[in-house]
Each structure stands twice: as structure tokens, then as C-alpha cells.
C-alpha positions in Angstrom: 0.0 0.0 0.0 3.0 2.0 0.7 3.9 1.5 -2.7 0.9 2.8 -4.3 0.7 6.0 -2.5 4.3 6.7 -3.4 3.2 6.1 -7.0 0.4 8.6 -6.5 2.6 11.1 -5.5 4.7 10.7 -8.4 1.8 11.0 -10.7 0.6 14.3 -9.6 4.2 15.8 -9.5 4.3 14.7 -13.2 1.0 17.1 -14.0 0.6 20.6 -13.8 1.2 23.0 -11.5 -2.8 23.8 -11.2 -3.3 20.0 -10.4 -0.5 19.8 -7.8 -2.3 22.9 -5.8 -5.5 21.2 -5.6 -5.7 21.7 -1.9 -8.0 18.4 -2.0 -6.0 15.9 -3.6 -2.9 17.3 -1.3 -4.4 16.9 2.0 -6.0 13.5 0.9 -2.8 12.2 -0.1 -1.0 13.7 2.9 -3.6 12.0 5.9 -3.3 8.8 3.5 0.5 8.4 4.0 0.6 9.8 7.8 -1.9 7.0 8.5 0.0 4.5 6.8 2.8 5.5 8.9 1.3 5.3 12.1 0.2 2.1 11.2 3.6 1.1 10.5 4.8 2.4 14.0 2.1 0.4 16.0 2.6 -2.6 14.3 6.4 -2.5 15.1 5.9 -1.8 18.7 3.3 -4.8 19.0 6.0 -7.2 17.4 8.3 -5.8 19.6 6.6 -6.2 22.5 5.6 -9.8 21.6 9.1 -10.9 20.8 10.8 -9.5 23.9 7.6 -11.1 25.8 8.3 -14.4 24.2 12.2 -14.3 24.5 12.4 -13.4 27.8 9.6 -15.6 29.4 10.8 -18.8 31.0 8.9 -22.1 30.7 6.9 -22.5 34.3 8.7 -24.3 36.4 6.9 -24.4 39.5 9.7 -25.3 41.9 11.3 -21.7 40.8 7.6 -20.4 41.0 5.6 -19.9 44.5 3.0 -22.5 44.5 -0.5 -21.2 46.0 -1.1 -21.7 50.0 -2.2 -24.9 50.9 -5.8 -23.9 51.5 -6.0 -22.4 47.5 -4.1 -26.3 46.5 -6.8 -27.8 47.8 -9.8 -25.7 46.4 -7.7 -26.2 42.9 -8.1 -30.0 43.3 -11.6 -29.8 44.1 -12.4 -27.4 41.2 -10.7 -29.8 38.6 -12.7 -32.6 40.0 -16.2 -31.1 39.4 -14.7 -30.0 36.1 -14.1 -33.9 35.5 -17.6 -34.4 36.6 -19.0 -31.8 34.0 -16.4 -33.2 31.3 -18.1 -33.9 27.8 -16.6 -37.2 27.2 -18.5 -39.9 29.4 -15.1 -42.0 30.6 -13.4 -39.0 32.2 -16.8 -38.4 33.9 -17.0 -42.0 34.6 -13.1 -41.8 35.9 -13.9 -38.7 37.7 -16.4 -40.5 39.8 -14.1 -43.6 40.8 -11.1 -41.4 41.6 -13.4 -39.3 43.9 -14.8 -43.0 45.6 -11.4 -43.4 47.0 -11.6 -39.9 48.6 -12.9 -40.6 52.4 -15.9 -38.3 53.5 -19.1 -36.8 52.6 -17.6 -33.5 50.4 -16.4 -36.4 47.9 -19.5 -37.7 48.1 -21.6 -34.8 47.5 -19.3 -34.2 44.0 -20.4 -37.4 42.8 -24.1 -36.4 43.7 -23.7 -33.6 41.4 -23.2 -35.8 38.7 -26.7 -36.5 37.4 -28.1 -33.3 36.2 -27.6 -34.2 32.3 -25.6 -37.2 32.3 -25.6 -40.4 30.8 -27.1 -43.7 32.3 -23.5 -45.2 32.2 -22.1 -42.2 34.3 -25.3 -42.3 36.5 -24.6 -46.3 36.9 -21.2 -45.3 38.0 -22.3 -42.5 40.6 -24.4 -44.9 42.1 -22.4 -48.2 42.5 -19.3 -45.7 43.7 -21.7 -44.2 46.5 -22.8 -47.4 47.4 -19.0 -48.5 48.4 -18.2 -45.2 50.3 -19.5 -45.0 54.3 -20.5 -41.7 55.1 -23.9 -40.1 56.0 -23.6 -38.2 52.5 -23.5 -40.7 50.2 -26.1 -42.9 52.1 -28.2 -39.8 51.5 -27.6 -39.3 47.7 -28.4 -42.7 47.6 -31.9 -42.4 48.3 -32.5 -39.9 45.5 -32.4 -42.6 43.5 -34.9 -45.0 45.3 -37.1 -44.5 41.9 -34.7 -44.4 39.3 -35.7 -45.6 35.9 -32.9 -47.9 35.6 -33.2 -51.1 37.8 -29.0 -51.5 37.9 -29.1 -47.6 39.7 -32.0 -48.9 42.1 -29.4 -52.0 43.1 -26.8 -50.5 43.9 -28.5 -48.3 45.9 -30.0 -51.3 47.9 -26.7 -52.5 48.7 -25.3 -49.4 49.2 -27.7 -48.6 52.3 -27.6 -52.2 53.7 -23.9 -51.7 53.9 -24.1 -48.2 55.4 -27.3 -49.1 57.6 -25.1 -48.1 60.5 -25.1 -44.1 59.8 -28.9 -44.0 60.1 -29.6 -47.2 62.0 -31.7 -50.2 61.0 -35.6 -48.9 61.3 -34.6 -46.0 59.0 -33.1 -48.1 56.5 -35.7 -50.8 56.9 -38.3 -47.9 56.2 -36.8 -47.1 53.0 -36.3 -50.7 51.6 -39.7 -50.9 51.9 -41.1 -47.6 50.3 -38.6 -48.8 47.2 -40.5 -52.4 47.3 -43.0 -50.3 47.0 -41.9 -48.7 44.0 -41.2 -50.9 42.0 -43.8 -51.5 39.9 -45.2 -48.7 39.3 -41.8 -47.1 38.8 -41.4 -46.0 34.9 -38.4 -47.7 33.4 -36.1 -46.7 30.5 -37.4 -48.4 27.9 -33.9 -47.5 25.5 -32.4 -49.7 28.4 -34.2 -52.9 29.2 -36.4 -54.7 26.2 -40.4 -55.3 27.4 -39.9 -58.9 28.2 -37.0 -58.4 30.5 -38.7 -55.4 32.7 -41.3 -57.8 34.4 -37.7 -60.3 35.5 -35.4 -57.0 36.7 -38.7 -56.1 39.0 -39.0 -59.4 40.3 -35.1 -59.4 41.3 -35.2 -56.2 42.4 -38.0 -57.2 44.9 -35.6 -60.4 45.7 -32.5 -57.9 46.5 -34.8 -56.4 48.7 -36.2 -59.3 50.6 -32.4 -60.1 51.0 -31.7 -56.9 52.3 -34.0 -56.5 55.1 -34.1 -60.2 56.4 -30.3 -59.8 56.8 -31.1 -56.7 59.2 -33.3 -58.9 60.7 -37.2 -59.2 59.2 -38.0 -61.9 57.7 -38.6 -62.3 54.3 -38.6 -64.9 51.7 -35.9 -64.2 49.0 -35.1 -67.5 47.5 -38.1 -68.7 45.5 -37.2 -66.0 43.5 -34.2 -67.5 41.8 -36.1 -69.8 39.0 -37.6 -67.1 38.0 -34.8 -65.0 36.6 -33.1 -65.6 33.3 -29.2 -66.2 33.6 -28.2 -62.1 33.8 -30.9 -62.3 36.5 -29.4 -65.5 38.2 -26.1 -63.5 38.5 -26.8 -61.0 39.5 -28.7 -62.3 43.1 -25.9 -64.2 43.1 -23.7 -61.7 43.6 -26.2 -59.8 46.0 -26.2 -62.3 47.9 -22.2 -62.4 48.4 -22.8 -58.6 49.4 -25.4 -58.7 51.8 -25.3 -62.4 53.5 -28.7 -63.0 54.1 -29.7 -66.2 56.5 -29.3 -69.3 55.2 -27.2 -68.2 52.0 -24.4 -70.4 52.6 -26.8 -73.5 52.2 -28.0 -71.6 49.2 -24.7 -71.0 47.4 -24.0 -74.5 47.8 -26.7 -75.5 45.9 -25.5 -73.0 43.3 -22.4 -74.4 43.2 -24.3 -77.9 41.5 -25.8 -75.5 39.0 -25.3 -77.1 35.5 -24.1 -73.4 34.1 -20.4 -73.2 34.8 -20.6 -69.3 35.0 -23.1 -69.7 37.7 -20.3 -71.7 39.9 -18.4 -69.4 39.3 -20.3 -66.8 40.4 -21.0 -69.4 43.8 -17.5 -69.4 44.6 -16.6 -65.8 43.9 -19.8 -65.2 46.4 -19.1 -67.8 49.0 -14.8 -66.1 49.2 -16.6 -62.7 50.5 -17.1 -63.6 53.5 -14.9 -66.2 54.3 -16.3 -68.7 57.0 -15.3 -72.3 58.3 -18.0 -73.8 55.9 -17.5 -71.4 52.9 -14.0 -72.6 52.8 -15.0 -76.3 52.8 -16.8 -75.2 50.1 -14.6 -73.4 47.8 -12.3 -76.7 48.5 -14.5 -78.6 47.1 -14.8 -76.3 44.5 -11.1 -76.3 43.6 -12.2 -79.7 41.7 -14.3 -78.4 39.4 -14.9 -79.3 35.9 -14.6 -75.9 35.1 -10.8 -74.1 35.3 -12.2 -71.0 35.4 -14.3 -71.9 38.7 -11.5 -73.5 39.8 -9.3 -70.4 39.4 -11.8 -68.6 41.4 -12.0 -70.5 44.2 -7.9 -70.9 44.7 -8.0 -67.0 44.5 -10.4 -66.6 47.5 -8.8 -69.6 49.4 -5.1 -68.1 48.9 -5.3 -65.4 52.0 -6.2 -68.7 54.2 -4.9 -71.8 53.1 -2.1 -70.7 50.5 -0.4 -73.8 50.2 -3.6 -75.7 48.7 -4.2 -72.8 46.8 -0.5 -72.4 44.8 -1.0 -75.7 43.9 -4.0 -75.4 42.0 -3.0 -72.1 40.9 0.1 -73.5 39.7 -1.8 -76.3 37.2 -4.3 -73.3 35.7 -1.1 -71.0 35.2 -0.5 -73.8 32.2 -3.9 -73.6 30.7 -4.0 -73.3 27.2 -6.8 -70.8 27.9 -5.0 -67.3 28.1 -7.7 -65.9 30.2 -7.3 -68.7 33.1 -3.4 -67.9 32.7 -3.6 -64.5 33.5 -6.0 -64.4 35.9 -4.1 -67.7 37.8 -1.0 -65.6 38.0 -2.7 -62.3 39.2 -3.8 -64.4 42.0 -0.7 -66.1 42.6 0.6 -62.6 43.0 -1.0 -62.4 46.7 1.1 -65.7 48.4 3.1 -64.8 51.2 5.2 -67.4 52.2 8.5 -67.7 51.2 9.1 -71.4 50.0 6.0 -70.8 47.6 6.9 -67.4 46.5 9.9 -68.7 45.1 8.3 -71.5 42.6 6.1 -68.5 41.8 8.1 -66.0 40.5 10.6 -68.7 38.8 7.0 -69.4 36.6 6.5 -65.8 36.1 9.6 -65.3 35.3 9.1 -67.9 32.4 5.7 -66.1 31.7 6.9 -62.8 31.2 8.5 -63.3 27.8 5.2 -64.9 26.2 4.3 -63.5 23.1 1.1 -62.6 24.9 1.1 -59.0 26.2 -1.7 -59.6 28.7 0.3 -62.9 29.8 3.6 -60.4 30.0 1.3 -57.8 32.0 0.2 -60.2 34.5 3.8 -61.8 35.1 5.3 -58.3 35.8 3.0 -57.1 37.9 3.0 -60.2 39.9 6.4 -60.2 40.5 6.6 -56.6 41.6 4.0 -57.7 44.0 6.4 -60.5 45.5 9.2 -58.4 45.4 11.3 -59.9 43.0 13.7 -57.3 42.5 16.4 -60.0 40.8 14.1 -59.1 37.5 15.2 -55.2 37.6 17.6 -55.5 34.9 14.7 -57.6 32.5 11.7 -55.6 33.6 14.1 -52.5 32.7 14.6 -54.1 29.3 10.2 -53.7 29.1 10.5 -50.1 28.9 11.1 -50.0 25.3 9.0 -52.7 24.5 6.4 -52.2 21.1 3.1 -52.7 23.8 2.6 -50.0 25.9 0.2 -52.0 28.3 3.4 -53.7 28.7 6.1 -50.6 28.9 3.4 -48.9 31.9 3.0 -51.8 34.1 6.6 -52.1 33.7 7.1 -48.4 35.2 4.6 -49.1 38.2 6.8 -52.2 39.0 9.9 -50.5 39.2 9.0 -47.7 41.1 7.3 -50.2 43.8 10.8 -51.2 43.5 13.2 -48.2 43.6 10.3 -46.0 45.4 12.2 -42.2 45.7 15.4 -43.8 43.5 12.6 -43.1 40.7 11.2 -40.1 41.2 13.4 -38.1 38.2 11.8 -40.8 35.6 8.4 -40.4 36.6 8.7 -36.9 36.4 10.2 -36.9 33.1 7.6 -39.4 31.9 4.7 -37.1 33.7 5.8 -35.0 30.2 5.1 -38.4 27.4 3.1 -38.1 24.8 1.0 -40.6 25.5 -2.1 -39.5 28.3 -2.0 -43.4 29.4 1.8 -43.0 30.3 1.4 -39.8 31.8 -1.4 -41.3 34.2 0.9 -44.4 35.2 3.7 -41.6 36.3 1.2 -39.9 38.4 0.1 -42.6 40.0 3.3 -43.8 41.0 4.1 -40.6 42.4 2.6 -41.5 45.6 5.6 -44.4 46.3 7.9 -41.3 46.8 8.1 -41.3 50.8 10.9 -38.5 51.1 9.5 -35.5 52.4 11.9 -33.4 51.1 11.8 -34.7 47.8 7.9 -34.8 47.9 7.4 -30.7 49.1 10.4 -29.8 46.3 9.2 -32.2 43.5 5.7 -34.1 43.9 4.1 -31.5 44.6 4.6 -28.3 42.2 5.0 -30.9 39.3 1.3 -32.2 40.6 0.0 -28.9 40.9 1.3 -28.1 37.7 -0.1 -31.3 35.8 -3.6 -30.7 37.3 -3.2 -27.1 36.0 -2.0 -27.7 32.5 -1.8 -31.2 31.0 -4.2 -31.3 27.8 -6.1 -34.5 29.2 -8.6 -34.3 32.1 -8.1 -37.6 33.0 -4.8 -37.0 33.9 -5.7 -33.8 35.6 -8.1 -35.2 38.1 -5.5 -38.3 38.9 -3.2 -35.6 39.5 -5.9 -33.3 41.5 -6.4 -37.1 43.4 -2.8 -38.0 44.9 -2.0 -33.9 45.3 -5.5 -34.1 47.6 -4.2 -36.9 49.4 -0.9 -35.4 50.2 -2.0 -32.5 51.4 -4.3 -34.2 53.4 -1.3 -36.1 55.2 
């Protein structure tokens, strides 16, 4: 533009004199190029500005930086939790809500209540079954707001969830609800993009069945077991597992006779109930179980037996670890994982050791993380050799086992890996933050690179795990 205006000059001192004293083209020409000009000026002084501004600003560090008061930390982490709540994408909400069920007390609790206004029957699912594991006089109470949900997996975990915290409010007041929900149920509308026609009429009658359970366990009697042939095989499960929870009278007899069932996922489902609550009978039971047609029962009931008779348990463990069914593998050495005695833990890990070069990742995962469990730290030097592996299922458990290992010895690489590219790595070096027990190192390192993750990483998820252990330490 400066260009042309110079041309126009040179135009009209190329005409004639009576031209050239035009007041009007001389003036227009002459606010023309003292605009340009200006503009000129301004736009030099904004570049220079942003230049020096960019040159002479460091990268945050927040250990040269003075990180907010304590009290300010901690409204930070509970700010990036209800934005995790709020989050568009359904598994950081879901996330949000399992980090914040390992929080202890009610304000935890209450941020999970505040996840229903416009969220999706998964996330609601969630909210419920999280609340129904916490103990507090909060989350009993945001329990009963959903007494009449329309979706009948909500409505039992919320049974459960106020059998187990009958305590907080005592057993007539719990009793009193039960019964306003059986109640309920029928007239209850239900989601029909959830549950087909045919299968409303069977979720109410197991829903009155979790009930009956519920309140005869508190101690009035009620007749929950002719309910069973009712219920298709989801149905069958789940008061199965119900039953595991809440231990109703006579449900030991009763999960024996599930243990005959013809179904071998119904066994299974036995044993995994009967190892809940482990009694003098339920373990004579999940013995017997042990010989099961069925590996995958039988892996179940070695896992529940291990914390009480380990030696019987290795053994069987140690025949499924050689199934030719990966699943029974992995889970037979994730349970093998949780021996204790020395002479046993040996013949472990040399099997795991052997496992954890499978072509199988899943196989590799379970093998690693079962001998960081037992404390094999002979396997450094190999389990190093993982953290270039192509999997990176395999390269993260990896990291978690050595800094079990190495504990404050790590804390440099799981800072620098707090930076990958990768959100899933980044989460793994957050989460092993909390094996750093040096004060010094956590109040100088931990702690402003947590406060600075929650602030700035470009993935929620990892901001709320972040927002989780930075809670917890400040908490200490």
C-alpha cells in the first residue's frame, strides 16, 4: 500500500502546476500516508513487545515459581474434579467418579451427587455403584435420590449401598426405605432404551428379591429365594452376587446349591460369592470347589482360598497358570501374586519369570505385575529391558513395578515421563508418584509438578489423577 501512495505522488508531481495545488488531492494524499505511517509504528511496537515477551519468558517451572497456599491447593483440586464431573466425554466423567470413591468423607461424596443433572445412564450407573461403596452419611443420602430411578442396575446398587451403610442412620430407618422402594417398583417407569419389554417384568421381580435379601439380613424376615427360577441367567447372576454382598440367612446353604448348578458361570459366580465372607463352611466349600470341571471356577476359588490356606491354593493355581486358555493364565497368576510365604513365593516368581517373555502381552502384564507384587527385584535389569517394549500396556505396568521397586530412586523418571506423549503413560507416572516417601523430595518435587499437571496437562483424566494424589498429600 506504501507503494501505491508513493506512485500517486509521483503522478501528480508529473501534472501541472494547477493540479498539484489542488488543496484536496494534497491533503487526501497527505492524511493517506501519515496514516500509513502510524500504522507502521504500531505494528512494530506490537511485534516488539511480543518478541521481547516471548524471548524473555521462561517455561513455568513451579519449583522456581511460589505455589498457591495450601488452602487455594486444595480448592484447585476440588475445582478440577467437578470440572471432571462436567467433562463432555463420558469415561473421564465416569473416571472422575471412581477417583473421587477413594476420597474418604461426605464432600467427595456430595461431587459425585452432582453428577446426574444431564448425564448419561453409564455415568449415573457409575455414581451410584461408587456411592454405594463409600461410608459416610452423605453418600447414604444421595443414595436415596435414587430410590425410583428408571434404571433397575441404579436402584441396586442403591440397595446395597444402604444395607452396607445401615449403620449411619440405623436399621428402622433403612428398613423404612427398603420398603417404600419395594413399593416402588412396579409402578416405577423404566427406561425403555435400556431394558427390552420382556425383561422389565424379570429386573422387578429381582429387584424385589435384592430387597427381601436386604431387610431379612437386618433382621425381618422375608422370603428371597423362591425368586431365583424365576430369573433368566443375567438375573441369576446378579442375586448371586447380592447375595455375596449382603449375606442373608441361610445363603451359605444356598450358594451351595449354586455351586451344582449345571451353568459353569453360575459356579463361578458361587465361589466368587461364598470367598466374601470367608467362613469355616464357605471354605470347605470353595475346597470342594477347587475340583471343578470348570478351570475358570476353579481359578476362582484358589483365588479366594489363597489369603487362608495358600499352600492348597499355589497348587491349584500353579496347574491353571499352564492352561491353554489365556484368560485362566492370567487371571491364575494375578492371583498367585498375593502368596506370602516364602518357600511358595519362590516356585512363583521362577513361573512368572518364564511367563513374562510370552508373546502374549496380557500374559507379559500379569507376570510383571505379579512379580513386583512378591518383590522380585532380581528381574530389575529384564523388567528395565520392558520399557522399550512395542506394547505400551506392557512398557506402563513395567514403570509401576519398578518404582514399587526403587520408590524415591525413581522419582526423576516419573517426572520426566509425567511429560510423554502418551495420556495413558502420563497417568501411570502420576500414579506412581505416591511411592515417593521423602518429604523433602515430595514438598520440592511431587508437589509443584502435581499442581502443575492438574493445571495444564491437555487431558482431564490425567488432571483429576493428578488433582487425586495432590489431595491426598495435602491431606497427610
Amino acid at each position: 500500500m506504501h507503494g501505491l501512495l508513493m506512485q500517486g505522488w509521483k503522478c501528480i508531481s508529473e501534472r501541472e502546476s494547477s493540479i498539484f495545488d489542488n488543496q484536496f488531492f494534497f491533503c487526501y494524499f497527505t492524511r493517506m500516508y501519515e496514516r500509513i505511517i502510524r500504522m507502521k509504528i504500531i505494528k512494530l511496537a506490537v511485534f516488539a513487545i511480543v518478541f521481547l515477551n516471548f524471548s524473555c519468558r521462561k517455561k513455568f517451572d513451579p519449583v522456581e515459581y511460589a505455589l498457591p497456599s495450601k488452602q487455594n491447593l486444595i480448592k484447585y483440586c476440588w475445582q478440577t474434579f467437578e470440572l471432571g464431573i462436567k467433562d463432555k466425554n463420558e469415561m473421564i466423567r465416569i473416571a472422575t467418579v471412581q477417583v473421587l470413591g477413594k476420597i474418604p468423607g461426605p464432600k467427595a461424596s456430595a461431587t459425585i451427587q452432582g453428577v446426574e443433572f444431564g448425564a448419561k445412564p453409564h455415568t449415573i450407573r457409575a455414581a451410584a455403584a461408587t456411592l454405594a461403596q463409600k461410608n459416610d452419611s452423605m453418600a447414604y443420602l444421595a443414595l436415596t435420590d435414587y430410590i425410583d430411578s428408571p434404571d433397575f442396575m441404579v436402584r441396586e446398587s442403591v440397595i446395597k449401598g444402604l444395607y452396607l451403610m445401615r449403620k449411619l442412620y440405623g436399621d428402622t430407618a433403612t428398613i423404612r426405605i427398603l420398603r417404600k422402594m419395594d413399593r416402588l417398583i412396579d409402578t416405577t417407569v423404566v427406561d425403555t432404551l435400556l431394558y427390552e419389554k420382556e425383561e422389565i417384568s424379570i429386573e422387578r421381580q429381582g429387584l424385589h428379591a435384592k430387597i427381601a435379601m436386604a431387610v431379612s439380613a437386618i433382621g425381618e424376615k422375608r422370603d428371597w429365594q423362591n425368586f431365583y427360577q424365576k430369573q433368566n441367567l443375567s438375573g441369576k447372576t446378579s442375586l448371586i452376587s447380592m447375595a455375596g454382598d449382603i449375606r442373608p440367612p441361610g445363603v451359605e446353604s444356598w450358594l451351595e446349591e449354586r455351586l451344582r448348578e449345571s451353568s459353569g458361570y453360575l459356579r463361578g459366580k458361587a465361589a466368587e460369592a461364598l470367598g466374601k465372607n470367608l467362613t469355616e463352611r464357605s471354605r470347605n466349600l470353595l475346597r470342594t470347589a477347587l475340583k471343578d470341571p470348570d478351570e475358570e471356577v476353579q481359578v476362582i476359588a484358589a483365588s479366594a482360598l489363597i489369603t487362608s490356606d495358600e499352600a492348597l491354593a499355589v497348587e491349584s493355581l500353579l496347574k491353571n497358570i499352564n492352561s491353554a486358555d489365556e484368560d485362566i493364565q492370567v487371571r491364575a497368576a494375578l492371583a498367585l501374586a498375593n502368596a506370602k510365604t516364602p518357600e511358595l513365593t519362590e516356585k512363583i516368581i521362577w513361573k512368572l519369570r518364564q511367563l513374562s517373555s510370552e508373546k502374549s502381552e496380557w500374559i507379559q502384564i500379569a507376570a510383571i505385575g505379579g512379580m513386583g507384587s512378591l518383590g522380585d527385584t532380581a528381574s530389575i535389569p529384564f523388567i528395565e529391558s520392558k520399557l522399550t517394549d512395542v506394547s505400551p500396556d506392557v512398557r506402563e505396568i513395567s514403570v509401576g513395578v519398578l518404582a514399587r521397586f526403587r520408590k524415591d530412586g525413581m522419582v526423576d523418571q516419573l517426572l520426566e515421563l509425567g511429560k510423554d506423549d502418551e495420556y495413558s503413560m502420563r497417568t501411570v507416572a502420576v500414579n506412581n508418584l505416591e511411592r515417593i516417601e521423602n518429604p523433602k523430595i515430595i514438598e520440592t518435587k511431587v508437589i509443584p509438578f502435581l499442581y502443575k499437571t492438574m493445571k495444564n496437562d491437555t487431558d482431564m483424566l490425567v488432571r483429576v489423577r493428578a488433582a487425586a494424589l495432590l489431595l491426598n498429600l495435602l491431606n497427610k
